[in-house]
C-alpha positions in Angstrom: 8.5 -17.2 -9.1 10.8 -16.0 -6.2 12.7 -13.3 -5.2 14.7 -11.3 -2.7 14.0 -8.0 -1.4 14.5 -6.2 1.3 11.0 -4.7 3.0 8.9 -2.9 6.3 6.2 -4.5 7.6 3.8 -1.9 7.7 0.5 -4.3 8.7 0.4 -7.8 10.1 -3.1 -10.1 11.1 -3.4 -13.1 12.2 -5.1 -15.8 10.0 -6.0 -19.2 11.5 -4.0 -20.4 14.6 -0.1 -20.5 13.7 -0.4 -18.3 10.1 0.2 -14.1 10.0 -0.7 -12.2 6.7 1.3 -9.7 6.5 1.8 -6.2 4.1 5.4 -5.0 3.3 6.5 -1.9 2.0 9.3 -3.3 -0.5 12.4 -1.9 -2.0 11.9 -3.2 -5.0 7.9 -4.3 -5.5 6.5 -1.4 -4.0 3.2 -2.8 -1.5 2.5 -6.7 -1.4 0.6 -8.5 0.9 2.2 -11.9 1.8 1.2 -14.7 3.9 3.6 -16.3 6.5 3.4 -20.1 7.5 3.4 -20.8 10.8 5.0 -17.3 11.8 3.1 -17.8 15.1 5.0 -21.1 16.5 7.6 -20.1 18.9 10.8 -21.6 17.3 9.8 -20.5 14.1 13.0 -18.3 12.5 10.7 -15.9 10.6 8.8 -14.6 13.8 10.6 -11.6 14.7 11.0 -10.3 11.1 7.8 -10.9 9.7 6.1 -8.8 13.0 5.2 -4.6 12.7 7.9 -2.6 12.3 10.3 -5.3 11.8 13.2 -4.0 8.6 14.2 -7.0 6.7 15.5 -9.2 3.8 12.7 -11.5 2.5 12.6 -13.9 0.0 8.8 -13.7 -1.5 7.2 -17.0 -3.5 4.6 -15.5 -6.0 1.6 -18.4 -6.5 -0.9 -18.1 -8.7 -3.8 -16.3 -6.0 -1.2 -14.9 -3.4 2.2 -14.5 -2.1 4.1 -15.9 0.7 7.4 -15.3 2.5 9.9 -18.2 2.4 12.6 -16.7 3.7 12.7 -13.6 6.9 16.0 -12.1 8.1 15.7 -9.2 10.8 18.0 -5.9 10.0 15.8 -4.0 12.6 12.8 -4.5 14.6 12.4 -0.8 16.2 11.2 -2.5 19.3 11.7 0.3 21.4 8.9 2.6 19.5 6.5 -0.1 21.8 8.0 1.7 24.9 6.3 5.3 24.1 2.3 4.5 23.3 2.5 8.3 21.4 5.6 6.9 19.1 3.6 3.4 18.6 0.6 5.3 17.6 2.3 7.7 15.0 4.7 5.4 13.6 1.2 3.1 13.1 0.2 6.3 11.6 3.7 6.6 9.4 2.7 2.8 8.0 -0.6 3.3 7.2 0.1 6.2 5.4 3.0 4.2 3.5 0.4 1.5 2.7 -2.1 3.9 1.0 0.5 6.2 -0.9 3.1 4.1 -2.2 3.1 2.1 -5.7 1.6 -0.9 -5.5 4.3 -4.2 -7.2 6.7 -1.5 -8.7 9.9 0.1 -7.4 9.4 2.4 -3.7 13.0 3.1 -2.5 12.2 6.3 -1.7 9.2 5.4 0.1 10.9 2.8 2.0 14.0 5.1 2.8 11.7 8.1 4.0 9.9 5.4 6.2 12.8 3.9 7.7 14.5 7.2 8.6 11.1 8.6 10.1 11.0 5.2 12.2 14.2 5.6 13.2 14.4 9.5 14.5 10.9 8.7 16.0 12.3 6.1 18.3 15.8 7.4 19.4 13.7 10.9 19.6 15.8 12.9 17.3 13.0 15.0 16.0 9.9 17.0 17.7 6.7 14.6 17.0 4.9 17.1 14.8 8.0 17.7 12.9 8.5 14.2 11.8 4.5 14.2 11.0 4.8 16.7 9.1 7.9 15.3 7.3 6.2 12.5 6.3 2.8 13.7 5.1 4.1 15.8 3.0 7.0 13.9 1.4 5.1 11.4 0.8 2.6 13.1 -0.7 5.1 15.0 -3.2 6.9 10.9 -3.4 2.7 9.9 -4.7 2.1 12.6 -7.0 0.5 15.2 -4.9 3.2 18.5 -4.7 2.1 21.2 -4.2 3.5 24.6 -6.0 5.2 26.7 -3.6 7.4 28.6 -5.1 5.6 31.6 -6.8 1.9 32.8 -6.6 0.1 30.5 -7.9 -2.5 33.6 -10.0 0.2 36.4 -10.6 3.3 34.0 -10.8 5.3 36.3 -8.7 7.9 36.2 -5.6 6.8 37.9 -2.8 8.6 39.0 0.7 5.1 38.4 3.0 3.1 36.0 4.0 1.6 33.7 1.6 -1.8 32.3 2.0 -1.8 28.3 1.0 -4.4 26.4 -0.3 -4.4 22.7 0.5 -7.4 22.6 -1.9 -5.4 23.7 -5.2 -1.8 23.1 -3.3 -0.8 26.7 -4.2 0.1 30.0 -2.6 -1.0 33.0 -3.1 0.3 36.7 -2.4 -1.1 39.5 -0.4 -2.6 41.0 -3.8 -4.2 37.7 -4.9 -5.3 35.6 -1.6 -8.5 37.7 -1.0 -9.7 35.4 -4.1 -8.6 32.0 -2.0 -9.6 30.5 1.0 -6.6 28.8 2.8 -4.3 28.9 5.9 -1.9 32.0 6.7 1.6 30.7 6.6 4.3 32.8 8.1 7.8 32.6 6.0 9.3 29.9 8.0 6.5 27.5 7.7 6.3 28.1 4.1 10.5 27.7 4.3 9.8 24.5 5.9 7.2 23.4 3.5 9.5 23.9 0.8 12.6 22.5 2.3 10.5 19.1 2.4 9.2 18.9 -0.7 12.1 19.9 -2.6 15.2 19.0 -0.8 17.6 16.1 -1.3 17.3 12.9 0.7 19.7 13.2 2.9 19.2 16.9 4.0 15.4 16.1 4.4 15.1 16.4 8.1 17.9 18.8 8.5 15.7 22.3 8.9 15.0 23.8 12.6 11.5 25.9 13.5 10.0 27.0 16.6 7.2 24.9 18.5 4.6 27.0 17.7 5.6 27.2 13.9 6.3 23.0 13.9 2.4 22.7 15.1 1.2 24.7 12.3 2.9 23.2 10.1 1.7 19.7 11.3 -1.6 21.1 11.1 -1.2 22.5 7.7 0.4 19.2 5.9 -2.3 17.2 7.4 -4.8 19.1 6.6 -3.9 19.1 2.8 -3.2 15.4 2.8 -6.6 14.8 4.1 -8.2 17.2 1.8 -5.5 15.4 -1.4 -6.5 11.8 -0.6 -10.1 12.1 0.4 -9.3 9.3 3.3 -9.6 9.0 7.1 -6.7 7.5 8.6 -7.5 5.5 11.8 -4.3 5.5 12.7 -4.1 9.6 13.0 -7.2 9.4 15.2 -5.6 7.0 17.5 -2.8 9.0 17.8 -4.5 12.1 18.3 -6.6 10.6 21.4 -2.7 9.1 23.0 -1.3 12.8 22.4 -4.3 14.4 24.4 
């Protein structure tokens, strides 16, 4: 069985001397692992669209044990991410993370979109790091199943003007009357303004939203923290990054 689809390569490897296997986040089959013939060889078409980062149309043969790309054309390689070692590292980061949260053979437009913008303001610099981080932590998350409630306490059920205190254990908040009863992180109004803007806002306005450095950190720090504490996983990829950002 073949078919078309346009895909990320979010992981490649080497296998034997000419060979790459390679993982792509698909449009249309969600996450499959495909191997590509002699992707190595220098005049082979497929090379610079079956390498990280590379944005793509694909034709993928399904065999009985595995897949395999027949067909690679390039719509964009994001080569210039390989000029900035702290870009490389997150958007390694931004893959990895794709790779673990998104479906696995079933439909991931959204994941792909989210990806390819996040790619996209990360290497023409349009965003603050930690913004774009923190974009796609928590989007993805809310994309996988994981939201969090943030729009009214999550004990009483009611609004509240103050700060809310926000549990990346339960993914709720919690008023000044009820958080004494919660351990969390303190989030001031625009973090939590920002935290809801991401997870409930249409595609297109997604990274439309402004905060102030100190605020962007936390909330870095906050939609980390609850993705680590969601998914019960270490990400390599985040260390890495962490040690090029100092």
């Amino acid at each position: 069985m073949k078919f078309r689809t346009d895909g990320l390569i979010i992981r490649e490897q080497q296998t034997g001397e000419d060979d790459r296997l390679v993982t792509l986040l698909t449009r249309d089959h969600g996450v499959i692992r495909a191997f590509v013939r002699g992707a190595k060889r220098i005049k082979s078409r497929s090379q610079s669209a079956t390498q990280l980062f590379a944005y793509g149309s694909y034709v993928i043969y399904r065999g009985r044990d595995a897949y395999s790309v027949d067909e690679a054309q390039p719509k964009e390689i994001f080569f210039d991410l390989r000029n900035d070692i702290e870009a490389l590292s997150l958007a390694q980061y931004f893959c990895e993370l794709s790779g673990e949260l998104a479906p696995v053979e079933d439909d991931a437009d959204e994941f792909l979109r989210l990806i390819l913008n996040a790619l996209h303001m990360l290497m023409n610099k349009k965003r603050p790091q930690p913004m774009l981080k923190a974009i796609v932590e928590l989007r993805l998350l809310c994309l996988a199943g994981y939201m969090p409630d943030l729009v009214v306490c999550g004990d009483c059920e009611e609004e509240y003007d103050g700060d809310f205190l926000f549990s990346p254990v339960e993914g709720r908040i919690f008023c000044g009357k009820c958080r004494d009863n919660h351990t969390g992180i303190m989030l001031p109004a625009g973090v939590l303004r920002a935290m809801r803007h991401i997870c409930y806002s249409e595609d297109d306005k997604l990274f439309s939203f402004s905060l102030g450095e100190e605020n962007t950190e936390l909330l870095s720090s906050v939609t980390e923290r609850f993705l680590l504490l969601q998914t019960s996983k270490r990400f390599k990829t985040l260390d890495f990054y962490k040690v090029m950002k100092g």
